[in-house]
Structures are given as structure tokens and as C-alpha cells.
C-alpha positions as CSV (number, residue, x, y, z in Angstrom):
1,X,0.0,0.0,0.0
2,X,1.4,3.8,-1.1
3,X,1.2,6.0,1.8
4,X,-0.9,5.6,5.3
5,X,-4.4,6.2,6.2
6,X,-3.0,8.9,8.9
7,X,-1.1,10.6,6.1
8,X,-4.0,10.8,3.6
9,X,-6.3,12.2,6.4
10,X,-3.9,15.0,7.0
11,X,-3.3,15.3,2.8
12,X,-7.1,15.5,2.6
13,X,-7.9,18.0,5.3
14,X,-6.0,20.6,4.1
15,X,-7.9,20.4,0.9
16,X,-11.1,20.4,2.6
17,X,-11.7,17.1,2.7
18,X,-13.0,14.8,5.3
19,X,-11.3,11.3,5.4
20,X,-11.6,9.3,8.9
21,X,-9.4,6.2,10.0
22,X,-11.7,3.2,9.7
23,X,-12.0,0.3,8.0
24,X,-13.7,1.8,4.5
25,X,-10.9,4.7,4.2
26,X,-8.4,1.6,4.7
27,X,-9.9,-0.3,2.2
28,X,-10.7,3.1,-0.1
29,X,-6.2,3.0,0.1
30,X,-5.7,-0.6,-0.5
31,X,-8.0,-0.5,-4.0
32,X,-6.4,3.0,-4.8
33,X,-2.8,1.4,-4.1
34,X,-3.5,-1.7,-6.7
35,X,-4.7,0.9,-9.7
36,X,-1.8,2.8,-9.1
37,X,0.8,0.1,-9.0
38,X,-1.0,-1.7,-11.8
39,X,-2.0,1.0,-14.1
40,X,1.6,3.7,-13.2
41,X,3.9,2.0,-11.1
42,X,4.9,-1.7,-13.0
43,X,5.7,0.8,-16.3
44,X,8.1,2.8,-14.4
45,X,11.6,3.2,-15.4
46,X,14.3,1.9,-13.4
47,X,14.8,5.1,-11.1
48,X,11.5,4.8,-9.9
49,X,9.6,3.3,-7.7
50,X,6.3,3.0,-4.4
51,X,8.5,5.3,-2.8
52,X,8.5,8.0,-4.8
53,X,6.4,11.2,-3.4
54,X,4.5,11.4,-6.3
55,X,3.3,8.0,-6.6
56,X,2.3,8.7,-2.6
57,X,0.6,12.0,-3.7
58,X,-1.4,10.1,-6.5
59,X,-2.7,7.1,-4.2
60,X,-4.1,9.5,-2.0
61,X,-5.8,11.3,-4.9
62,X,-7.3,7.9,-6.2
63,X,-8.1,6.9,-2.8
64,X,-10.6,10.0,-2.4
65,X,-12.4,8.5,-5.7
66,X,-12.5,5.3,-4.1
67,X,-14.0,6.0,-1.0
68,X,-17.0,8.3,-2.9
69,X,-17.4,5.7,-4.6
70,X,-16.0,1.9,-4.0
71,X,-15.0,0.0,-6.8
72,X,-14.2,3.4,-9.0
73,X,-11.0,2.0,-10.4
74,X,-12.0,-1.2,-11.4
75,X,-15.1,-0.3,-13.5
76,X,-14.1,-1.6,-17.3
77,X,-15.1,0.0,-20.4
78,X,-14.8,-0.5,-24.1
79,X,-13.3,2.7,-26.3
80,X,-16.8,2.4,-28.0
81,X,-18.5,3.9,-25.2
82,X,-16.3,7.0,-25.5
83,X,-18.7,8.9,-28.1
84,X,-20.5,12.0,-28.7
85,X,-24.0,12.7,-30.0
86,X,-23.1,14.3,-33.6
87,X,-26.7,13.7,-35.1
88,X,-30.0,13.9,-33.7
89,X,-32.5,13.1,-36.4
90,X,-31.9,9.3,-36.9
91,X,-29.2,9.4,-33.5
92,X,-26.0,9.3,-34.8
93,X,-22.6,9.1,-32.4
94,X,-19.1,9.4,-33.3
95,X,-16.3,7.7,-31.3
96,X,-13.8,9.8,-29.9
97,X,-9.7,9.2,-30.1
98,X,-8.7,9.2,-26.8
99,X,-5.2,8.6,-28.0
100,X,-5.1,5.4,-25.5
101,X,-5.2,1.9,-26.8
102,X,-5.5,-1.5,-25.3
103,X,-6.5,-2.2,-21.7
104,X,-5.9,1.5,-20.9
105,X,-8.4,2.7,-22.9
106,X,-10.7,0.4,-21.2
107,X,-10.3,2.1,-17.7
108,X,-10.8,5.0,-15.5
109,X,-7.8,7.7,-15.6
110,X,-7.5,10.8,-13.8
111,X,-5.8,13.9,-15.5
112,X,-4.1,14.8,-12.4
113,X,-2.7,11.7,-11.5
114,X,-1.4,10.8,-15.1
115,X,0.1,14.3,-14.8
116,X,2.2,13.1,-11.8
117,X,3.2,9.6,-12.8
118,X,2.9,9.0,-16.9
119,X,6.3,11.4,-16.9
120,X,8.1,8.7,-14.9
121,X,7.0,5.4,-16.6
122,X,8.5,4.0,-19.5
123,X,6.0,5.3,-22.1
124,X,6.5,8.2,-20.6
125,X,10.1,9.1,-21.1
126,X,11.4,11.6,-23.6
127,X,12.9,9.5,-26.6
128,X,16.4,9.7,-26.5
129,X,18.8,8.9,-30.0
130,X,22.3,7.7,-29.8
131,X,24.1,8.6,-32.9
């Protein structure tokens, strides 16, 4: 698990937020903990890892989506459902590029916590050329 429940009560309070120790905010962590590791943390490079703050930062973020709502990270969804209405005589949707493929296109993301960890996974990295 990334981070403690004492920490995130004390992360979440001084963003307004109301998180108390018991057995639902643990939990809330625990689920948070496994999207981060297996959606961010498994496609880090090698000089990172659970420890970093960010990752820390992130969990306590997810965790806050699941304790609103419990099982928020492991809802699954096709890249078909991601449409909009572009007709409304005879309904006609379009599907949108999300620019994400495979199973992460199939999953819940957050903006703010890609912008903390996608920068230090793998597919991530800048591109560097050796000439």
C-alpha cells in the first residue's frame, strides 16, 4: 500500500476534505494502491519506484475516488463507449480518439494523476537517440 491512512487524512484535510481512520478509508487505500501500481507503477523506469512522493501523492488522490465511490478504479469499459452525440434526427454518435489503446483505454484515468506519474513510466520518457 502507497502512503498511510493517517497521512492521507492530513493530505485531505488541508484540501477540505474529510477522510476518517476506519475500515472503508483503509480499504478506499488498498483499492487506490492496486490501480496505481498496476495501471503507473509496474511501467516505471528503473529510477523509480512505491516510494516515490509522487506515486504517494497520486494514491491519496485515487483513494478520495474510491472512498466516494468503492470499486471506481475497477469499472471496465470499451473505447466504443467513449462517443459523442453528432446527429439527432436518426441518433448518430461518433467515437472519440482518446489517444489510448488496449487495456488503458478500457479504464478509468484521472488527469491529475497521469500528470504526476505518466512522466516517470517508460512510455513516458522523452525519446532519447544515440548517434
Amino acid at each position: 500500500m502507497y502512503g498511510t491512512v493517517a497521512d492521507w487524512i492530513a493530505y485531505a484535510a488541508l484540501r477540505g476534505l474529510v477522510v476518517i481512520d476506519d475500515a472503508a478509508s483503509a480499504a478506499a487505500l488498498v483499492r487506490a494502491s492496486d490501480y496505481i501500481r498496476t495501471r503507473y507503477v509496474i511501467r516505471f523506469s528503473d529510477e523509480y519506484d512505491g516510494t516515490t512522493p509522487a506515486v504517494i501523492e497520486a494514491n491519496y488522490i485515487a483513494a478520495a475516488y474510491e472512498l466516494e465511490t468503492p470499486g471506481f478504479w475497477a469499472k471496465t469499459f470499451t473505447g466504443s463507449q467513449v462517443k459523442v452525440l453528432t446527429g439527432v434526427g436518426d441518433i448518430r454518435w461518433t467515437p472519440v480518439d482518446t489517444g489510448m489503446n488496449g487495456v488503458d483505454a478500457m479504464q478509468p484515468t484521472s488527469p491529475a494523476i497521469d500528470a504526476m506519474l505518466v512522466p516517470l513510466t517508460r512510455w513516458g520518457m522523452p525519446a532519447v537517440s544515440v548517434v
